[in-house]
mmCIF file of the C-alpha atoms, coordinates in Angstrom:
data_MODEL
# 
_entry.id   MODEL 
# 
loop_
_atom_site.group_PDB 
_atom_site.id 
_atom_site.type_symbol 
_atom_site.label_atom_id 
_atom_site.label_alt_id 
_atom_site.label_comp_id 
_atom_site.label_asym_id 
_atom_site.label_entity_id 
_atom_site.label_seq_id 
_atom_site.pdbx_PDB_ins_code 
_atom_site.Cartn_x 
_atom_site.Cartn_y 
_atom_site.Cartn_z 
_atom_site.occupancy 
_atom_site.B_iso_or_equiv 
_atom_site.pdbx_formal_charge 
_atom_site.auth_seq_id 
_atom_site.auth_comp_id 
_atom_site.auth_asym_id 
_atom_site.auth_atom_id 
_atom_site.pdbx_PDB_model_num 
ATOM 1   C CA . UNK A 1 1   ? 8.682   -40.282 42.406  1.00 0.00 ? 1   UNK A CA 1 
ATOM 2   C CA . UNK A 1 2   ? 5.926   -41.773 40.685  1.00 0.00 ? 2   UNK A CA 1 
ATOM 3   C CA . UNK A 1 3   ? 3.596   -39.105 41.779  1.00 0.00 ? 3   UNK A CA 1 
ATOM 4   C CA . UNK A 1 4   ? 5.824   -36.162 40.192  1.00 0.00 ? 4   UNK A CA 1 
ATOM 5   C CA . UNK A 1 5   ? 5.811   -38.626 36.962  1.00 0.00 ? 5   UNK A CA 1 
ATOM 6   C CA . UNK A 1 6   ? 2.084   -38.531 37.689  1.00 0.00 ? 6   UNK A CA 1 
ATOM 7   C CA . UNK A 1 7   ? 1.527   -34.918 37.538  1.00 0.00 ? 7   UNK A CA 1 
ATOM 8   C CA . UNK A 1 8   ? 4.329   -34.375 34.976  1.00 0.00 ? 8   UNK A CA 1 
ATOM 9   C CA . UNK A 1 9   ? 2.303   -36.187 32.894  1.00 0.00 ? 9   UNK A CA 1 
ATOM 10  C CA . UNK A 1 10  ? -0.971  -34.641 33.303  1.00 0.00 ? 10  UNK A CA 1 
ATOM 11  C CA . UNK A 1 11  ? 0.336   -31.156 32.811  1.00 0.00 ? 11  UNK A CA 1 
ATOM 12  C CA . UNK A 1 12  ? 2.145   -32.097 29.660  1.00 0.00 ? 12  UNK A CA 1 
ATOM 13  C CA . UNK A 1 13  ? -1.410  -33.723 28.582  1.00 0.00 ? 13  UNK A CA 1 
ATOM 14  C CA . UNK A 1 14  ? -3.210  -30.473 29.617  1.00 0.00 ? 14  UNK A CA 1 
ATOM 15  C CA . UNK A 1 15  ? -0.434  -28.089 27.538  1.00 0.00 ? 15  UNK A CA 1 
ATOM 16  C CA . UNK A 1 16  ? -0.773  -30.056 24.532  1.00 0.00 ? 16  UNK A CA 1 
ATOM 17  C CA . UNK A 1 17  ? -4.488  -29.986 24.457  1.00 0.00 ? 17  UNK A CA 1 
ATOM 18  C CA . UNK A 1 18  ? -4.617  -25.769 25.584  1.00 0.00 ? 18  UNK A CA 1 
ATOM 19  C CA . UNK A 1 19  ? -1.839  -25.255 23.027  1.00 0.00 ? 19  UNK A CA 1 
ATOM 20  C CA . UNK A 1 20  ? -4.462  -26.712 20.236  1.00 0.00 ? 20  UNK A CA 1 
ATOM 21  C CA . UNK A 1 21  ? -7.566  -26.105 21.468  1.00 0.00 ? 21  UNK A CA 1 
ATOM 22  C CA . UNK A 1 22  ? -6.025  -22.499 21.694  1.00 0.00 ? 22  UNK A CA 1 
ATOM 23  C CA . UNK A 1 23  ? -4.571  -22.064 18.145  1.00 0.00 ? 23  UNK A CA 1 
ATOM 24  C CA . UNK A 1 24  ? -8.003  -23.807 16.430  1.00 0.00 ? 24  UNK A CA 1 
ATOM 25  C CA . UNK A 1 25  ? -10.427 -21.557 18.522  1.00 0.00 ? 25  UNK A CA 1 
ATOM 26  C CA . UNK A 1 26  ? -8.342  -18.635 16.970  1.00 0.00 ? 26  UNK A CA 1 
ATOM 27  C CA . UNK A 1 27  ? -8.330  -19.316 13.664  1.00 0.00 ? 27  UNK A CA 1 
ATOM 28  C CA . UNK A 1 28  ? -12.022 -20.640 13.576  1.00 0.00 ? 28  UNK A CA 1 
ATOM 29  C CA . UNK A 1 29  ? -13.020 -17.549 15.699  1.00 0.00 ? 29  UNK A CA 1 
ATOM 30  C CA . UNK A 1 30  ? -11.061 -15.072 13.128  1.00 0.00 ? 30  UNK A CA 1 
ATOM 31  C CA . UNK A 1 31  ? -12.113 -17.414 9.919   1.00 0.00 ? 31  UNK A CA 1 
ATOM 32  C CA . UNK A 1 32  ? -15.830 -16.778 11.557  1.00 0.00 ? 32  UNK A CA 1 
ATOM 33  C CA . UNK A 1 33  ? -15.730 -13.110 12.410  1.00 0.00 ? 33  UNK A CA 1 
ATOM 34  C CA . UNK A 1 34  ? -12.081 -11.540 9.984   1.00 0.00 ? 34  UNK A CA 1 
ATOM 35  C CA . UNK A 1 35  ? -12.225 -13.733 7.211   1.00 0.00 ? 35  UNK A CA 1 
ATOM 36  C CA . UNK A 1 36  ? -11.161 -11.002 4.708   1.00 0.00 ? 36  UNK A CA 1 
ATOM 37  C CA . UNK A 1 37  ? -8.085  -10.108 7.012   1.00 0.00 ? 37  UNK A CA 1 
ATOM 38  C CA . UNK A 1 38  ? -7.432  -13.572 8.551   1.00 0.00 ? 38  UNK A CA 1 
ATOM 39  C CA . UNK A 1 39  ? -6.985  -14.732 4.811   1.00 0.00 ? 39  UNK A CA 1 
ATOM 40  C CA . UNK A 1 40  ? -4.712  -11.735 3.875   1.00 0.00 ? 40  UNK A CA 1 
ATOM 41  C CA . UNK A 1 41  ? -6.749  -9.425  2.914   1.00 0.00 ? 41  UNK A CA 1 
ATOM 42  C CA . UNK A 1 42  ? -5.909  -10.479 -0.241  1.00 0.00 ? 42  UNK A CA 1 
ATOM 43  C CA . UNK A 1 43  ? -8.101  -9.604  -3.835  1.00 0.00 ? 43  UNK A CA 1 
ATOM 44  C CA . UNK A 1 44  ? -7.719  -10.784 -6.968  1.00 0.00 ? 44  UNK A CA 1 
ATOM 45  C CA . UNK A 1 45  ? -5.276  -8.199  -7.773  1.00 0.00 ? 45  UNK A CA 1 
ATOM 46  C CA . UNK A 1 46  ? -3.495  -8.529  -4.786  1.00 0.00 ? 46  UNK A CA 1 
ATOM 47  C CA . UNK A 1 47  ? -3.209  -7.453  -1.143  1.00 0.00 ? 47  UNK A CA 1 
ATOM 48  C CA . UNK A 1 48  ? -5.031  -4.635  0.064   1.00 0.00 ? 48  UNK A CA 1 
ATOM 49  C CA . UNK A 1 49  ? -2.369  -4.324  2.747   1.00 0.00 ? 49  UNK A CA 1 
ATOM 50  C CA . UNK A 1 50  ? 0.796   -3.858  1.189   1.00 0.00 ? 50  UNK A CA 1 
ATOM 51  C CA . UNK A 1 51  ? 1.020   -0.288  -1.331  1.00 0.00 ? 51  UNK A CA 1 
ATOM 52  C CA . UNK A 1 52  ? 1.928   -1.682  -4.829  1.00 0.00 ? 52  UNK A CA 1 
ATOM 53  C CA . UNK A 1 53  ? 3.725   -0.201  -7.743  1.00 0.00 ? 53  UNK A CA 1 
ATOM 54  C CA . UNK A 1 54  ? 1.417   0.941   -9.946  1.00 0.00 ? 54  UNK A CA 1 
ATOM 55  C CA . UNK A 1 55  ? 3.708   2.835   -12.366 1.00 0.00 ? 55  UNK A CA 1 
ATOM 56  C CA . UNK A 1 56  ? 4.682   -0.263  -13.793 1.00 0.00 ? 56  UNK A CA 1 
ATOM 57  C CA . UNK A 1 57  ? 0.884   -0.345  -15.430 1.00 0.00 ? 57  UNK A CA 1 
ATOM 58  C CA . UNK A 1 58  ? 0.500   -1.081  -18.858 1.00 0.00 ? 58  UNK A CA 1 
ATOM 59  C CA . UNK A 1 59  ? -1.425  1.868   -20.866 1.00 0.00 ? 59  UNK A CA 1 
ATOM 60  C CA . UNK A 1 60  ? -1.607  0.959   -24.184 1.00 0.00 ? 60  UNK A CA 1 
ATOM 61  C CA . UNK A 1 61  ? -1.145  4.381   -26.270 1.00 0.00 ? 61  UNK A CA 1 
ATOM 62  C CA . UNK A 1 62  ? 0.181   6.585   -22.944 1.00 0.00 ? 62  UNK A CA 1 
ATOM 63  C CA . UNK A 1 63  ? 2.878   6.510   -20.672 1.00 0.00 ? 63  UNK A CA 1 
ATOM 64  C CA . UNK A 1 64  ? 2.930   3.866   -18.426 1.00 0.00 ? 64  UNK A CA 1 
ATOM 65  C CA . UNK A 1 65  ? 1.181   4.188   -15.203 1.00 0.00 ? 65  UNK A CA 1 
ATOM 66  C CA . UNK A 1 66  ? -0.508  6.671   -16.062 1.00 0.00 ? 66  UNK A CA 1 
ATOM 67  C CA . UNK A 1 67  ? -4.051  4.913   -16.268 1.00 0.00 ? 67  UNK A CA 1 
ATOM 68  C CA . UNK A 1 68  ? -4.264  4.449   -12.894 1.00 0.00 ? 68  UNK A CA 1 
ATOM 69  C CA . UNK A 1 69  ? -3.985  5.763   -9.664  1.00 0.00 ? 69  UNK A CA 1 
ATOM 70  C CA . UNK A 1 70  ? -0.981  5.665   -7.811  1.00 0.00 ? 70  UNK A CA 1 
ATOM 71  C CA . UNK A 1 71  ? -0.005  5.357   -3.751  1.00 0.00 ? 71  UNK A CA 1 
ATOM 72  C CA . UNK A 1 72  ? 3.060   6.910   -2.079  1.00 0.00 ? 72  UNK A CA 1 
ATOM 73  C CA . UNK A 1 73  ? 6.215   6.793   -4.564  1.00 0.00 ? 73  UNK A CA 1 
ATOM 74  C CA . UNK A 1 74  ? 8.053   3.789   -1.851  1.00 0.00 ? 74  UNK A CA 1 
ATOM 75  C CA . UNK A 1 75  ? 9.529   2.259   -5.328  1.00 0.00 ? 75  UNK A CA 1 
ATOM 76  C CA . UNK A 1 76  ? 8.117   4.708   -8.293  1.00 0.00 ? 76  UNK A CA 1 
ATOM 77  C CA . UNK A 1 77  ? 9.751   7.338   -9.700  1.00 0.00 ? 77  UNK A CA 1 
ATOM 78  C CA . UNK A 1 78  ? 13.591  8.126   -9.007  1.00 0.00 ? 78  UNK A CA 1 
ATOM 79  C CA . UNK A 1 79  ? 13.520  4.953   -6.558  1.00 0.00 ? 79  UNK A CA 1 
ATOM 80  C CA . UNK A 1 80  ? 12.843  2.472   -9.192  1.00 0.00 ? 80  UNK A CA 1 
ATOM 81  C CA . UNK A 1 81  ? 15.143  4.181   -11.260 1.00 0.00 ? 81  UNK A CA 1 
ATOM 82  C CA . UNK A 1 82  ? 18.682  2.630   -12.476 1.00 0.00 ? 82  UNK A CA 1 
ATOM 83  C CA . UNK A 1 83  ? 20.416  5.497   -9.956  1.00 0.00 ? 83  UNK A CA 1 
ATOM 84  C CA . UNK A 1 84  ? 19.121  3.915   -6.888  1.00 0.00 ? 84  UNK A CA 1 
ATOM 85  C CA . UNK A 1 85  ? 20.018  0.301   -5.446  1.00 0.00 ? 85  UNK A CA 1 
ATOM 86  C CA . UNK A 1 86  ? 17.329  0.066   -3.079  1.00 0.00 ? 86  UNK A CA 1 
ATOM 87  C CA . UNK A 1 87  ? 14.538  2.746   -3.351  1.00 0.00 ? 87  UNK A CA 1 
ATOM 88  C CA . UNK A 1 88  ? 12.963  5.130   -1.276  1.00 0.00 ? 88  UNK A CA 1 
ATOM 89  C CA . UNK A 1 89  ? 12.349  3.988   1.857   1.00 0.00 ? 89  UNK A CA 1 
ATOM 90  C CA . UNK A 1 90  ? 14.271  0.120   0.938   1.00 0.00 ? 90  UNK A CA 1 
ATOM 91  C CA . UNK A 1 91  ? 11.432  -1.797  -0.670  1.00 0.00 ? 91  UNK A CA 1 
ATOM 92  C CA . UNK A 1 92  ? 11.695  -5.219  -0.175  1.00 0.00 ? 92  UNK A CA 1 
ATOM 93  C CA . UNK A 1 93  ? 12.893  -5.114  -4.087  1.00 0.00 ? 93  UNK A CA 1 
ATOM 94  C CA . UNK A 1 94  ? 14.466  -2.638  -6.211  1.00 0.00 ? 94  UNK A CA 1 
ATOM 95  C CA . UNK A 1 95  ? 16.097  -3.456  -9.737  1.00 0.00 ? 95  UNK A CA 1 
ATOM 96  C CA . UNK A 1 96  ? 16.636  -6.443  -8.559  1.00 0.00 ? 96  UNK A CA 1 
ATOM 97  C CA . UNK A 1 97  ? 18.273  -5.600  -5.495  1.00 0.00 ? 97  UNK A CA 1 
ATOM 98  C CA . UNK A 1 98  ? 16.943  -6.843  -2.036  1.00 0.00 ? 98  UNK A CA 1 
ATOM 99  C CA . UNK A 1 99  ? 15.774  -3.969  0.722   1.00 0.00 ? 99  UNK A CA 1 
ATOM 100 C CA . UNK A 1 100 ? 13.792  -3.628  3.584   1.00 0.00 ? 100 UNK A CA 1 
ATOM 101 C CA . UNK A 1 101 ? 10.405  -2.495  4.763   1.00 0.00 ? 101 UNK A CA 1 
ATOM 102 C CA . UNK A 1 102 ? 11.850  0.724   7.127   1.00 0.00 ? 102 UNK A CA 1 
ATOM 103 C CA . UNK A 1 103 ? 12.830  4.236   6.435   1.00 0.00 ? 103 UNK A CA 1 
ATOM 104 C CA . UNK A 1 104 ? 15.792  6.130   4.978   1.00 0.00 ? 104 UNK A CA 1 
ATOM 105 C CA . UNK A 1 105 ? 15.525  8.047   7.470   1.00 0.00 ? 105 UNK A CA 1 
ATOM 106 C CA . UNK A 1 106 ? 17.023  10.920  5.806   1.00 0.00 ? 106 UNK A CA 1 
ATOM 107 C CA . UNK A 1 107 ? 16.446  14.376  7.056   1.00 0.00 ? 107 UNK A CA 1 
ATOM 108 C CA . UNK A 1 108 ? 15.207  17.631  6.468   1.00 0.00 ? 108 UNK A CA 1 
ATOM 109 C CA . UNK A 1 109 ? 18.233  19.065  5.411   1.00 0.00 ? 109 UNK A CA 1 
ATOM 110 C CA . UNK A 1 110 ? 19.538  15.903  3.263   1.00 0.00 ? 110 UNK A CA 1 
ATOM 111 C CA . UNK A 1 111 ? 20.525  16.158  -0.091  1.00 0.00 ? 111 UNK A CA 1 
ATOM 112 C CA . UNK A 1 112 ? 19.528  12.973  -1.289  1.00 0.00 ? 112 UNK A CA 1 
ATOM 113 C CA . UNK A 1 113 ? 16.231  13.459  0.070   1.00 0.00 ? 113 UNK A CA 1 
ATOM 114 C CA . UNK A 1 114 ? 15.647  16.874  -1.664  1.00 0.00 ? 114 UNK A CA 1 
ATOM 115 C CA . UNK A 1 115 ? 17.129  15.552  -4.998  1.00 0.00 ? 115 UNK A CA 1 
ATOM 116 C CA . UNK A 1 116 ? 14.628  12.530  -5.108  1.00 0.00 ? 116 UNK A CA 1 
ATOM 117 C CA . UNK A 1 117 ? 12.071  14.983  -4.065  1.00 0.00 ? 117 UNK A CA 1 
ATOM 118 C CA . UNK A 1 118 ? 12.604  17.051  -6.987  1.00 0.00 ? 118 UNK A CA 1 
ATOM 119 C CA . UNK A 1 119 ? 12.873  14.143  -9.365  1.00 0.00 ? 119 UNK A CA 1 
ATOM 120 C CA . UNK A 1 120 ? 9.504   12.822  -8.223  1.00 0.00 ? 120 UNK A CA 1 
ATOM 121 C CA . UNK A 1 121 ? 8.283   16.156  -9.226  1.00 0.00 ? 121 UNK A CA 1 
ATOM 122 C CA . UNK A 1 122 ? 9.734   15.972  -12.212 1.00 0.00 ? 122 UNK A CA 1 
ATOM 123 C CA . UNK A 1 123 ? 8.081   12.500  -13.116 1.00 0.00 ? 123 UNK A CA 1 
ATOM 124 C CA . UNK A 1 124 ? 4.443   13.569  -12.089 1.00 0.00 ? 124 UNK A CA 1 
ATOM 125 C CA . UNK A 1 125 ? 4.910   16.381  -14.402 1.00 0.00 ? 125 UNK A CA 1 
ATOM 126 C CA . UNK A 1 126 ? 5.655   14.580  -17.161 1.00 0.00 ? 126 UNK A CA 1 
ATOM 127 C CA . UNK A 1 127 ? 2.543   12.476  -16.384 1.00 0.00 ? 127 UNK A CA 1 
ATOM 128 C CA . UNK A 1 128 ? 0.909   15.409  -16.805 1.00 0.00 ? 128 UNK A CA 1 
ATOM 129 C CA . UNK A 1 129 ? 0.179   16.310  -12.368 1.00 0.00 ? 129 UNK A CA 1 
ATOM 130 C CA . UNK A 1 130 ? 1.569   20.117  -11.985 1.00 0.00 ? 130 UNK A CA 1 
ATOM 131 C CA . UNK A 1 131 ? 0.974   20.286  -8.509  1.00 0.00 ? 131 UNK A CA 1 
ATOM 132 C CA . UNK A 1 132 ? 1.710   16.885  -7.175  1.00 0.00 ? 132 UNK A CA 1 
ATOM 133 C CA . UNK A 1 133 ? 0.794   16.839  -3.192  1.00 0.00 ? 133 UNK A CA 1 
ATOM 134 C CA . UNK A 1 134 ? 3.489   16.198  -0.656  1.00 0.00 ? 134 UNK A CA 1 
ATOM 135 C CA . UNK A 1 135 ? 2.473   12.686  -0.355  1.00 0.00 ? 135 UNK A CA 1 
ATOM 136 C CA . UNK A 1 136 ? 2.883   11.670  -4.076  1.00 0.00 ? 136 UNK A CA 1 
ATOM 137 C CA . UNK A 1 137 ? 6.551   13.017  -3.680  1.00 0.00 ? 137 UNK A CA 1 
ATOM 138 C CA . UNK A 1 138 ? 7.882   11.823  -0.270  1.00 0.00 ? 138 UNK A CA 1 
ATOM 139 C CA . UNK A 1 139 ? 7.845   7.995   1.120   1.00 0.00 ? 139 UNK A CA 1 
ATOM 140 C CA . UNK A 1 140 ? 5.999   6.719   3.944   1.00 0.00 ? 140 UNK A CA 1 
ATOM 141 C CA . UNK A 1 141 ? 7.625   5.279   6.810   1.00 0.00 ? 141 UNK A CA 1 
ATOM 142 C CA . UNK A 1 142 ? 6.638   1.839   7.241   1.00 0.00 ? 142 UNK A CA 1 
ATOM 143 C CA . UNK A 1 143 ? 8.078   1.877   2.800   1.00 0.00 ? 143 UNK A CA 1 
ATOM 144 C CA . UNK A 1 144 ? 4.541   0.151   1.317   1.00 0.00 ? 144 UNK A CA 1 
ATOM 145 C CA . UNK A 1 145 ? 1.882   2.546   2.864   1.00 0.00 ? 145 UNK A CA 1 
ATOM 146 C CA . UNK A 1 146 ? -1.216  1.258   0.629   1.00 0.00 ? 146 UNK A CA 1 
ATOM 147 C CA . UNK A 1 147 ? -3.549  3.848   0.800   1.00 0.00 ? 147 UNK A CA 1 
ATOM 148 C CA . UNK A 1 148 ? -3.729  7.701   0.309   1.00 0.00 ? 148 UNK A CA 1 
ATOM 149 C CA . UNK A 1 149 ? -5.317  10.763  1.120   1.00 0.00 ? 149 UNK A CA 1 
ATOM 150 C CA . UNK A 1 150 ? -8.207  12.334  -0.858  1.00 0.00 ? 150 UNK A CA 1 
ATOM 151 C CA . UNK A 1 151 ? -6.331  15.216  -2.087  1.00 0.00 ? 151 UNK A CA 1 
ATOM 152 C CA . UNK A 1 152 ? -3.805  12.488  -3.376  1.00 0.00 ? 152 UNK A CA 1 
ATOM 153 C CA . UNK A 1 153 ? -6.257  10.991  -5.569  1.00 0.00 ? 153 UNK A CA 1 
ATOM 154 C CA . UNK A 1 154 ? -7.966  14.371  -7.063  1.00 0.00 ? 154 UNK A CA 1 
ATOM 155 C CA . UNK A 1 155 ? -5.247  15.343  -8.399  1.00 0.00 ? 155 UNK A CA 1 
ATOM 156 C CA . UNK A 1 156 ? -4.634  12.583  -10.097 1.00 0.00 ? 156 UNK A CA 1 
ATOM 157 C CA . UNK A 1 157 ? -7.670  12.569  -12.006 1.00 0.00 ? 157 UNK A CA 1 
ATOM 158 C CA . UNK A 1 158 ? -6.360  14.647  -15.142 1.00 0.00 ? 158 UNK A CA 1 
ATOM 159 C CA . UNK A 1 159 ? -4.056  11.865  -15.659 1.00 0.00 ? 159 UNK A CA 1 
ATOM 160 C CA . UNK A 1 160 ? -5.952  9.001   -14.819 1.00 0.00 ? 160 UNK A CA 1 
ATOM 161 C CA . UNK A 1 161 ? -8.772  10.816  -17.635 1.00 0.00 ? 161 UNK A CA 1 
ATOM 162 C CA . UNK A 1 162 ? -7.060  11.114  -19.996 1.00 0.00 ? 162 UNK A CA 1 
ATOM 163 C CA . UNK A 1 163 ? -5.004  7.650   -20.913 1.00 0.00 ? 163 UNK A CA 1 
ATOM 164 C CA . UNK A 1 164 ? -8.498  6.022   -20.208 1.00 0.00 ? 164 UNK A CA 1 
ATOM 165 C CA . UNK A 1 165 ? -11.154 8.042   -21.433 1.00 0.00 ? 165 UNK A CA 1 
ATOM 166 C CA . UNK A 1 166 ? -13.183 8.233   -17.942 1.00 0.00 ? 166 UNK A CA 1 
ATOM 167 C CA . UNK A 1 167 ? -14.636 11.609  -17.283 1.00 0.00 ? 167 UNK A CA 1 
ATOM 168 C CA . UNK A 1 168 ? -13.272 13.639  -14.708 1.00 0.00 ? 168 UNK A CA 1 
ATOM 169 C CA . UNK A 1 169 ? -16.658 13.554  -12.638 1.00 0.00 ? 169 UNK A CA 1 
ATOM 170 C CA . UNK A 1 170 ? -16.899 9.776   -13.072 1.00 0.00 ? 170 UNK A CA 1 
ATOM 171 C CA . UNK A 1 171 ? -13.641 9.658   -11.501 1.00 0.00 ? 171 UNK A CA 1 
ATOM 172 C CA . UNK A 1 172 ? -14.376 12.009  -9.075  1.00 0.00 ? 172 UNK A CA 1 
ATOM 173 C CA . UNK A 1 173 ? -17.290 10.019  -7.878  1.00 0.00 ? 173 UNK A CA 1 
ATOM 174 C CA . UNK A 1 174 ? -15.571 6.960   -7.600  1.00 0.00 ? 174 UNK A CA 1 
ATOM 175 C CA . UNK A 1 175 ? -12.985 8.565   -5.061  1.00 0.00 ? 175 UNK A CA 1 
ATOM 176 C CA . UNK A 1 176 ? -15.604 9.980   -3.132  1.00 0.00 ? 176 UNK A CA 1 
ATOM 177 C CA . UNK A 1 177 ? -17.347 6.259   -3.259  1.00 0.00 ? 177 UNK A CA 1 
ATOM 178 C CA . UNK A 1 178 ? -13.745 4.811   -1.939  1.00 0.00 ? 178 UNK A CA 1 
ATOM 179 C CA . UNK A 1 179 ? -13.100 6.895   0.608   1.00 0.00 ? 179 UNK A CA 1 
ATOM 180 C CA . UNK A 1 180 ? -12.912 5.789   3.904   1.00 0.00 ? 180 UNK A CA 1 
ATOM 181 C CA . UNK A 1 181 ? -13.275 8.376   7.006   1.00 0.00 ? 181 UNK A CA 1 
ATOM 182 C CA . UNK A 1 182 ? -10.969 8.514   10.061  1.00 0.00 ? 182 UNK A CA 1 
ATOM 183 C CA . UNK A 1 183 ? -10.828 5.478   12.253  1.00 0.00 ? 183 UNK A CA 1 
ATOM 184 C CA . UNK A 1 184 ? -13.320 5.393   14.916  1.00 0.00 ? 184 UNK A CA 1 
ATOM 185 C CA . UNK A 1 185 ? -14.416 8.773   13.462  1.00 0.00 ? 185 UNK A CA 1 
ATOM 186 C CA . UNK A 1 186 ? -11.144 10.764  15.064  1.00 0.00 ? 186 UNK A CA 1 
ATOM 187 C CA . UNK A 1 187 ? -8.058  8.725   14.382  1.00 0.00 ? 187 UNK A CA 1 
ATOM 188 C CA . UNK A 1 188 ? -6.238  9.709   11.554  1.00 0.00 ? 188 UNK A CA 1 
ATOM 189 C CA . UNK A 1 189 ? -7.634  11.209  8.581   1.00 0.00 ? 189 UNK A CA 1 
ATOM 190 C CA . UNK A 1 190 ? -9.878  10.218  5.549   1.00 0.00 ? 190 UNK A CA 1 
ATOM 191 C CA . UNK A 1 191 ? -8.039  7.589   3.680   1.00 0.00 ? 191 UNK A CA 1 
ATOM 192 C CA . UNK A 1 192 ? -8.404  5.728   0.149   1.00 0.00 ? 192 UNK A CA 1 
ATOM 193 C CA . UNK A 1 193 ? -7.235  2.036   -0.462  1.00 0.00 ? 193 UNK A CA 1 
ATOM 194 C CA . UNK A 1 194 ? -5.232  2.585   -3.974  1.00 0.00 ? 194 UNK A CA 1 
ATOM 195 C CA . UNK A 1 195 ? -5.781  -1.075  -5.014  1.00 0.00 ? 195 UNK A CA 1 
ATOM 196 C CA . UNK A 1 196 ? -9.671  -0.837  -4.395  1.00 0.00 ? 196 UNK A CA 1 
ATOM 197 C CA . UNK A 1 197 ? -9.827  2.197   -6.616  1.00 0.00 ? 197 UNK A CA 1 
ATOM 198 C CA . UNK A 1 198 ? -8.431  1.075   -9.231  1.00 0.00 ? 198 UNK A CA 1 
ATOM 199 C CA . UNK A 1 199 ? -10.496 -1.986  -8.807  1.00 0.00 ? 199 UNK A CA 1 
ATOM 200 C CA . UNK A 1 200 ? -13.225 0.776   -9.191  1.00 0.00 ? 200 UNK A CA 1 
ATOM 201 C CA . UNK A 1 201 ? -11.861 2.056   -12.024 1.00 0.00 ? 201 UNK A CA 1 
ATOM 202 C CA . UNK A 1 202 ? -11.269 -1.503  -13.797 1.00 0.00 ? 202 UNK A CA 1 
ATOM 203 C CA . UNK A 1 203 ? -14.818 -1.390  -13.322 1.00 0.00 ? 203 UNK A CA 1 
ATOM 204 C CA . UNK A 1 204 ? -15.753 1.603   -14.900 1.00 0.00 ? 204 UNK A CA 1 
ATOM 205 C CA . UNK A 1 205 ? -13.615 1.104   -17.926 1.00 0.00 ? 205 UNK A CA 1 
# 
């Protein structure tokens, strides 16, 4: 008996020091080689991880938001309107009602879908966007997609100009400057972090 005590003992020893030695290695190896991402990924504006509602901007003079650049419309627009409880694709907050990050999963041939898809056309028109892409008027799936395409952000760029006074081409060249290209060159396809641009564009103002 006292040898199964024995060994008991030993193994609990060994566990505890494995389950430690484990968790520190980790975090000193990602502190070492991720810090950015082991920390949150987190700026001073916020998380570069998690898409952020940018038409609640303050633009002193023009409408709001429309100063800077904005991501997929998860809680903008008709979502973050009075007529909807828990937004687009249930952001984890919507006029003050609790959602979820997941998808509405509404389809092709839903009303609902094609009525908030016409109102987010409406509301990038009255920004001053005539031709809004089909990402600036449909959710994403996972509800806070923080980035967008290219495209998304050129046309966007009338807007953006003219609440803040930034030429077109300046703007132009700081999307190109933000861009990112596919993952491993293949996956996906060339993206833009919305919170680092318009940490460029604090910059440039």
């Amino acid at each position: 008996m006292l040898d199964h005590l024995r060994r008991s003992a030993i193994l609990a020893v060994i566990a505890v020091i494995f389950t430690f030695a484990v968790a520190y290695v980790g975090t000193g190896v990602s502190q070492l080689l991720f810090k950015h991402q082991a920390d949150g990924s987190i700026t001073a504006n916020g998380s570069t991880l998690i898409g952020q509602n940018w038409a609640a901007a303050k633009c002193p003079g023009n409408a709001a938001g429309s100063c800077v650049f904005h991501g997929r419309p998860d809680d903008t627009g008709p979502y973050a309107s009075s007529k909807t409880q828990s937004g687009g694709d249930n952001p984890l907050e919507a006029n003050g009602v609790s959602g979820e990050s997941a998808a509405t999963n509404y389809g092709p041939r839903s009303k609902l879908l094609l009525n908030a898809t016409m109102e987010l056309v409406a509301y990038w028109k009255a920004l001053g966007i005539d031709d809004p892409t089909p990402d600036l008027v449909t959710t994403s799936g996972s509800g806070y997609d923080p980035d967008i395409t290219p495209q998304d952000a050129t046309v966007q760029i009338p807007m953006v100009s003219n609440a803040t006074g930034v030429s077109p081409s300046a703007l132009a060249a700081l999307i190109k400057k933000e861009t990112h290209g596919a993952e491993l060159g293949f996956l996906g396809s060339d993206y833009i972090n919305v919170l680092q641009l318009n940490e460029g564009l604090a910059k440039l103002r």
